[in-house]
KOLRO-658606 format. One record per residue: residue in one letter; x, y, z of N, C-alpha, C, O in turn; residue number from 0. Coordinates in steps of 0.02 Angstrom, whole numbers. Each point is the difference from the previous one (the first is absolute). Example, Ala and Ser with C-alpha at 12.3 -4.5 7.8 and 13.67 -1.06 7.14 Angstrom:
R;A;660;-284;390;-45;59;0;45;60;0;52;-1;33;0
R;S;-70;54;-69;42;59;3;-39;55;37;25;55;8;1
// end
This chain:
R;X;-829;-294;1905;-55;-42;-20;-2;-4;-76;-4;53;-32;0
R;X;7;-124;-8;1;16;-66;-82;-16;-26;-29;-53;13;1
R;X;4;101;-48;-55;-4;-39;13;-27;-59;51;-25;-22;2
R;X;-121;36;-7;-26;-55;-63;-16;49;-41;-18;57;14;3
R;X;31;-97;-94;-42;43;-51;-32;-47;-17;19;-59;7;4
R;X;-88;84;-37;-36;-63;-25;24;17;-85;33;51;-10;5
R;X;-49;-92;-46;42;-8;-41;-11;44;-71;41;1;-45;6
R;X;-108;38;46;-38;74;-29;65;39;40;51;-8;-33;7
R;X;-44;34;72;23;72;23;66;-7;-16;29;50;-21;8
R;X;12;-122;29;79;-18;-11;-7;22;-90;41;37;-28;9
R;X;-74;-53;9;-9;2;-85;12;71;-15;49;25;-28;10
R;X;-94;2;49;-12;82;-18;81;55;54;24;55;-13;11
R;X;-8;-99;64;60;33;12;52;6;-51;38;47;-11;12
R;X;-44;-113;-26;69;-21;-48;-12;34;-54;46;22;-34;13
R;X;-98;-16;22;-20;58;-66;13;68;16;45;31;-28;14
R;X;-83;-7;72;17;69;0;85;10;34;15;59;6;15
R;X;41;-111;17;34;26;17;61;-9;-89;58;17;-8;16
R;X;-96;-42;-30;31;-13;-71;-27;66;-49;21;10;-57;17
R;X;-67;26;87;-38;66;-30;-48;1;-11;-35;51;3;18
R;X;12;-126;-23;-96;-2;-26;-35;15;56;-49;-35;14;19
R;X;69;98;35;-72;12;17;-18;80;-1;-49;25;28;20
R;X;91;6;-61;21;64;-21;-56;16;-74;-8;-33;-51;21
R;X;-20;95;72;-37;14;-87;65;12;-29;51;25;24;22
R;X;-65;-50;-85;24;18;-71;-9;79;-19;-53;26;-19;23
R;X;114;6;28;2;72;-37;-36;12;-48;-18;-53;-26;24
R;X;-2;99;-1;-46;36;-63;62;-23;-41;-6;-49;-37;25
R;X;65;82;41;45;4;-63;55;9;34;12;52;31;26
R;X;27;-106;-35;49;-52;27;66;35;-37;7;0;-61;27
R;X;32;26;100;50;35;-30;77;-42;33;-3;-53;30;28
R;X;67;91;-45;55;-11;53;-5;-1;63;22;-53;21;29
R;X;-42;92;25;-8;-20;58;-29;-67;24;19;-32;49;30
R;X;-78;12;-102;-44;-47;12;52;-83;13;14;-42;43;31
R;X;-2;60;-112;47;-74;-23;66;7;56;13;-43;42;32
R;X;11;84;-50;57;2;77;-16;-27;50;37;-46;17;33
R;X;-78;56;14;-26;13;64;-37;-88;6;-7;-21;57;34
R;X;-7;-11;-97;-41;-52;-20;47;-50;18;-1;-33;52;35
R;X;77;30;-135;38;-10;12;61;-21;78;39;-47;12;36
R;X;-56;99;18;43;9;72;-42;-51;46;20;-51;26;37
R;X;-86;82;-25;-40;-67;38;13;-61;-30;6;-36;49;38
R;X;1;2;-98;5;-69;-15;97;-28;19;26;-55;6;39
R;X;-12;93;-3;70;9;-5;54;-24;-62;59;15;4;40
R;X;-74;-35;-33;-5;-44;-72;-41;-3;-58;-58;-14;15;41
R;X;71;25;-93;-39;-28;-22;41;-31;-60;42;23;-39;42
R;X;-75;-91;48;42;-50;-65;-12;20;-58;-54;19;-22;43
R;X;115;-24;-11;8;24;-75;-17;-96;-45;36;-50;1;44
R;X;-117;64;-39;19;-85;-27;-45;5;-66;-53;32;1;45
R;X;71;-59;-50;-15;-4;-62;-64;-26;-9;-16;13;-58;46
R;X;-30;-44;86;-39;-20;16;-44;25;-55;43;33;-30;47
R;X;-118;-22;-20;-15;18;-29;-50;-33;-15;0;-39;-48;48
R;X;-54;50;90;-77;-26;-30;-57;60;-8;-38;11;-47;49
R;X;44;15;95;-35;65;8;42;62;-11;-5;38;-48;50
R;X;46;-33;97;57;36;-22;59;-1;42;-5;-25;56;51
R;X;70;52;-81;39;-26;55;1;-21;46;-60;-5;14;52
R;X;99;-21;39;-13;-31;50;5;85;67;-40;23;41;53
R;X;96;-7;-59;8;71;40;-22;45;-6;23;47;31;54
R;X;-68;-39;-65;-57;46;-5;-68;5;41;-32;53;3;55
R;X;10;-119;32;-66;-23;11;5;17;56;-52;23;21;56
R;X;112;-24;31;-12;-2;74;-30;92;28;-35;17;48;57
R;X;73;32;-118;-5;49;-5;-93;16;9;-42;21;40;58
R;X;51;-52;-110;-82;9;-21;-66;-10;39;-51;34;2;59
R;X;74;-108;35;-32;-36;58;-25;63;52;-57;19;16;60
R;X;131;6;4;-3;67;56;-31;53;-18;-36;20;45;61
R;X;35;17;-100;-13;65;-32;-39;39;-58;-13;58;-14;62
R;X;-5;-145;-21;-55;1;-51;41;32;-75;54;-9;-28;63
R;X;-81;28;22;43;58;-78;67;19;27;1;14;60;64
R;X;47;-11;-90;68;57;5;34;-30;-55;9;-60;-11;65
R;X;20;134;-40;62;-10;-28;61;-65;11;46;-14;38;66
R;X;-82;-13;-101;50;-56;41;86;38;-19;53;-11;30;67
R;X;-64;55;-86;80;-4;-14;44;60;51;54;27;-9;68
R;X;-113;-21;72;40;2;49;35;-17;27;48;27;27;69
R;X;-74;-108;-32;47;-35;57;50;-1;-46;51;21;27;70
R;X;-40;-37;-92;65;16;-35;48;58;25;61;-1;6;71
R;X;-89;33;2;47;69;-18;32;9;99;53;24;18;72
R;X;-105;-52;24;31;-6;76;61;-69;-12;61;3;11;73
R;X;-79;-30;-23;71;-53;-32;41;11;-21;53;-7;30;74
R;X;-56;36;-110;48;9;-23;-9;60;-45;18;-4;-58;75
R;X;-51;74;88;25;62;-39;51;26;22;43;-19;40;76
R;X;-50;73;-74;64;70;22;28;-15;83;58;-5;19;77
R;X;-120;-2;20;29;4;90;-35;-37;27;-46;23;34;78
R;X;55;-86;-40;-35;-49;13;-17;-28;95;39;-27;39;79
R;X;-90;41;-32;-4;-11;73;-12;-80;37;-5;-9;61;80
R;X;3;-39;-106;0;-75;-20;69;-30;-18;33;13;-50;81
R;X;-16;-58;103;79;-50;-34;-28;-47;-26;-61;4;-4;82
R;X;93;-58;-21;-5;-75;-26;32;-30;39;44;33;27;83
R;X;-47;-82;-14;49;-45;24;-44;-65;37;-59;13;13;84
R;X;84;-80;3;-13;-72;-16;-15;-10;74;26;-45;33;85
R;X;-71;89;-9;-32;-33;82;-36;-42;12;-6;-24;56;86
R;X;-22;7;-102;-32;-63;-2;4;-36;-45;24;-57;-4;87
R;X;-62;107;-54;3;-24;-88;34;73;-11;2;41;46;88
R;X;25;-30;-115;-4;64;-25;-53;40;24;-59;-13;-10;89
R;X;88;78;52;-71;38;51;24;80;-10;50;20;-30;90
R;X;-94;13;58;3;75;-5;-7;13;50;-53;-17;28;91
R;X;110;60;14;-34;24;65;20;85;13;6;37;-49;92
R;X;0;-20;95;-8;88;7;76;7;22;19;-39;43;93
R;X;39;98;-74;66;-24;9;8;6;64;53;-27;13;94
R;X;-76;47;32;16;3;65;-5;-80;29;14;-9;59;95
R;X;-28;-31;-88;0;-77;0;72;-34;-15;39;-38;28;96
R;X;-42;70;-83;93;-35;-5;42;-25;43;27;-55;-3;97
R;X;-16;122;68;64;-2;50;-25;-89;43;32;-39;35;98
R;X;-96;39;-59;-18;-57;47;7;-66;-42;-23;-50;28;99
R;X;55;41;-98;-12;-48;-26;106;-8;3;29;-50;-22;100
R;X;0;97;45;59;-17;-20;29;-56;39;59;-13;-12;101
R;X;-82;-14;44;19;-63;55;-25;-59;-51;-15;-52;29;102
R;X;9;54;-111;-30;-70;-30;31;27;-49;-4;-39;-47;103
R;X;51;114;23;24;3;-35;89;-34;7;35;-25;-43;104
R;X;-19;38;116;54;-1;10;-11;-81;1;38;-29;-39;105
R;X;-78;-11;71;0;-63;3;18;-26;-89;47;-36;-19;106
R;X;-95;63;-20;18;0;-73;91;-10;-35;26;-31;-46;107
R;X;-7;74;95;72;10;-29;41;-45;48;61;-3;-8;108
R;X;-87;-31;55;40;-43;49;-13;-86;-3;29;-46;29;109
R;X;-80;47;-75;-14;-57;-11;-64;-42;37;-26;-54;-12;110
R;X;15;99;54;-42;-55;59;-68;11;-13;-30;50;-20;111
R;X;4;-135;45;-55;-24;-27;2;-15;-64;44;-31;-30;112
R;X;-119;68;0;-9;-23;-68;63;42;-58;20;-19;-55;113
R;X;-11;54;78;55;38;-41;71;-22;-26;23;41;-40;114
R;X;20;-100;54;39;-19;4;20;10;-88;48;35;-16;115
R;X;-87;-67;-31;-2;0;-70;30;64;7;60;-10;5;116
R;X;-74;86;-3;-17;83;-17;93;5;28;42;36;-27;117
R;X;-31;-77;83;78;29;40;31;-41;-52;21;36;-46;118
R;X;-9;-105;35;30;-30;-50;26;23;-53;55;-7;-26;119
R;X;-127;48;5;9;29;-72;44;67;0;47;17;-34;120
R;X;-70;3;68;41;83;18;84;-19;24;55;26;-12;121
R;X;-71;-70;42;82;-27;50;64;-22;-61;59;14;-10;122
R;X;-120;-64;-25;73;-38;-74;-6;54;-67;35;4;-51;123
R;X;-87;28;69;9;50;-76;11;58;11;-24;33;-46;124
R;X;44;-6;77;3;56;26;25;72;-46;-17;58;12;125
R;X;55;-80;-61;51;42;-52;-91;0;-40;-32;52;2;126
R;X;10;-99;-26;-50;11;-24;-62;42;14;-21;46;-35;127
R;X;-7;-69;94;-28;42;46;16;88;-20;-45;35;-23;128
R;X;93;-17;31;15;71;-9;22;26;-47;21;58;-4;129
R;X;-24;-105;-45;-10;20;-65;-76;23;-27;-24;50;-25;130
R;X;0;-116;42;-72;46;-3;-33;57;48;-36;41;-29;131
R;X;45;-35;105;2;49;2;38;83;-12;-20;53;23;132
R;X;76;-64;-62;6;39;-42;-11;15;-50;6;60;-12;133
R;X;-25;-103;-39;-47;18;-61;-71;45;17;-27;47;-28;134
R;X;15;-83;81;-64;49;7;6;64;37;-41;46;-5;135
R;X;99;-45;44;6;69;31;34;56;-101;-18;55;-22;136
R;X;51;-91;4;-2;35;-68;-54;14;-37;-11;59;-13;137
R;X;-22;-99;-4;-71;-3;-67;-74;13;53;-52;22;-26;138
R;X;54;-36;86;-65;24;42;-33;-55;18;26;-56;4;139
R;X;-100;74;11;-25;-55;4;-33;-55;-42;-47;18;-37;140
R;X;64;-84;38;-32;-48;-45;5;-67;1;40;-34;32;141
R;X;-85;15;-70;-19;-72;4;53;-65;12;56;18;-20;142
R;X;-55;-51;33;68;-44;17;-4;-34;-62;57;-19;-10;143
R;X;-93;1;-36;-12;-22;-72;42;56;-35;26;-16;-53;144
R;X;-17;64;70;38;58;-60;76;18;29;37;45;-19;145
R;X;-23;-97;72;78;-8;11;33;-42;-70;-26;-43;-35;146
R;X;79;67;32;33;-34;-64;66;-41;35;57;8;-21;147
R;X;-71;-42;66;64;-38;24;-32;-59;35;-61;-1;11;148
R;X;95;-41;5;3;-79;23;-39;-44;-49;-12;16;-58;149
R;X;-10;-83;91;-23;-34;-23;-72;8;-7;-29;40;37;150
R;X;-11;-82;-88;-70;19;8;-25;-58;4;17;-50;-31;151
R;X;-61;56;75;-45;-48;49;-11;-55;-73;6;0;-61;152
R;X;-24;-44;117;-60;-91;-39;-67;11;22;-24;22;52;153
R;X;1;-45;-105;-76;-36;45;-48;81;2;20;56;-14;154
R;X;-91;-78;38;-38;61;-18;-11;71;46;20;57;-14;155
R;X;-42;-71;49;-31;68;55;72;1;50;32;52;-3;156
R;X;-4;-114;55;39;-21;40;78;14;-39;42;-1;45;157
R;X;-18;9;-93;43;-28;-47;46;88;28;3;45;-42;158
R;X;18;-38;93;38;59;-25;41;4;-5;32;-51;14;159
R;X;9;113;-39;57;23;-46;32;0;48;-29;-15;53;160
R;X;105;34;-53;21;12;42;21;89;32;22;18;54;161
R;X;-33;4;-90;-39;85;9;-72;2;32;-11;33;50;162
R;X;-30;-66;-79;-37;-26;58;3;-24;65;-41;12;45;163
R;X;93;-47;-40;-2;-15;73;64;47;28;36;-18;46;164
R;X;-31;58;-69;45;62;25;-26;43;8;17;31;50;165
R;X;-62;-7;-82;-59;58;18;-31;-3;59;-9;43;43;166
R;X;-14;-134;-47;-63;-21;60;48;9;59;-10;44;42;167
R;X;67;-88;-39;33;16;62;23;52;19;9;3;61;168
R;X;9;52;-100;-7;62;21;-60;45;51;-3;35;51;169
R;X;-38;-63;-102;-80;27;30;-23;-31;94;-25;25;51;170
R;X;59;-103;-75;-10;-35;86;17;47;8;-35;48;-16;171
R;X;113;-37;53;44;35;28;-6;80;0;45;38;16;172
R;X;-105;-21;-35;-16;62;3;67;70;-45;-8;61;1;173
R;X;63;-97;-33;35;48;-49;-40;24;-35;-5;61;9;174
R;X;-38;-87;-55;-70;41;-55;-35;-31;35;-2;-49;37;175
R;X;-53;122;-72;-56;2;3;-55;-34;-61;12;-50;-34;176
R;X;-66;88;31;-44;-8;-66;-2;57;-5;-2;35;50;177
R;X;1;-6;-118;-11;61;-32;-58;-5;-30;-40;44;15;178
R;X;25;-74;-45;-66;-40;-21;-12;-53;-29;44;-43;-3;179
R;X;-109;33;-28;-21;-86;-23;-6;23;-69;2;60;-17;180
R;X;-8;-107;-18;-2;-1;-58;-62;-62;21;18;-49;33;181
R;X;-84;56;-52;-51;-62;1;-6;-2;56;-4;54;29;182
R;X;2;-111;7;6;-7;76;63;-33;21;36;5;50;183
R;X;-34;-39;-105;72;-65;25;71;58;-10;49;-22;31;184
R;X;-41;60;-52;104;26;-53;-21;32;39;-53;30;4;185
R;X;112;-36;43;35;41;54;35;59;-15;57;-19;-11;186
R;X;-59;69;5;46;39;-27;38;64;56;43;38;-21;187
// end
């Protein structure tokens, strides 16, 4: 027999099954933001900046006050319990998430769908490709702006280098990671 919601109770399901129906901790620690985190299953990484970041608020929304340079340091400290990687937009999720994103990494390196550009690039440059990932397995981690090889991009934000688009397609394809941001945008 299928029942009805009337359109109050459907509302307040979708909230509390997103967290808002949970009190807000006294003082919102690691567990908090983890655990927050895991329930949303995602959270977009976006430059956004009126109030304050954009990836900060969904936090805040849930938990009221917390360290934000927590969520930094679950990202990208010493042992970071947060990956990066392009599940929707640039996103953060819990690494036990990964094994489940490698079916869009491998698509990444095979070309299919939207990815075709990322196989192209990896496929005809390939000597290049592993040049930069050997520079960085030498010098560590860093910005694709502080590669000293290929060409350098046209044009403004869109315009990239071509270490740039060796880094990024790396990153599709799940070879690197993020070590950290520099701002919100420098991948590093």
């Amino acid at each position: 027999m299928a029942g009805t919601l009337s359109a109050p109770t459907a509302r307040r399901m979708a909230l509390a099954a997103q967290g808002f129906a949970q009190a807000r901790p006294r003082s919102a620690g690691r567990r908090h933001v983890m655990a927050t985190i895991s329930r949303l299953g995602v959270l977009q990484i976006d430059s956004v900046n009126v109030v304050s970041r954009t990836h900060y608020l969904p936090l805040f929304s849930r938990l009221g006050h917390y360290p934000r340079d927590l969520l930094e340091d679950l990202a990208w400290g010493k042992k970071p319990e947060l990956f990066e990687y392009w599940m929707h937009e640039a996103s953060l999720a819990p690494w036990p998430t990964q094994a489940l994103m490698r079916w869009r990494m491998e698509d990444a390196a095979r070309g299919v769908g939207t990815w075709k550009g990322v196989a192209h690039f990896l496929h005809h440059r390939r000597d290049f490709v592993d040049r930069v990932r050997d520079e960085i397995d030498a010098r560590g981690p860093m910005p694709a702006s502080e590669l000293e090889m290929g060409a350098k991009g046209l044009g403004g934000w869109w315009g990239w280098s071509e270490g740039k688009r060796a880094t990024e397609s790396l990153f599709w394809t799940g070879e690197l990671t993020t070590a950290t941001r520099r701002g919100t945008f420098e991948r590093v």
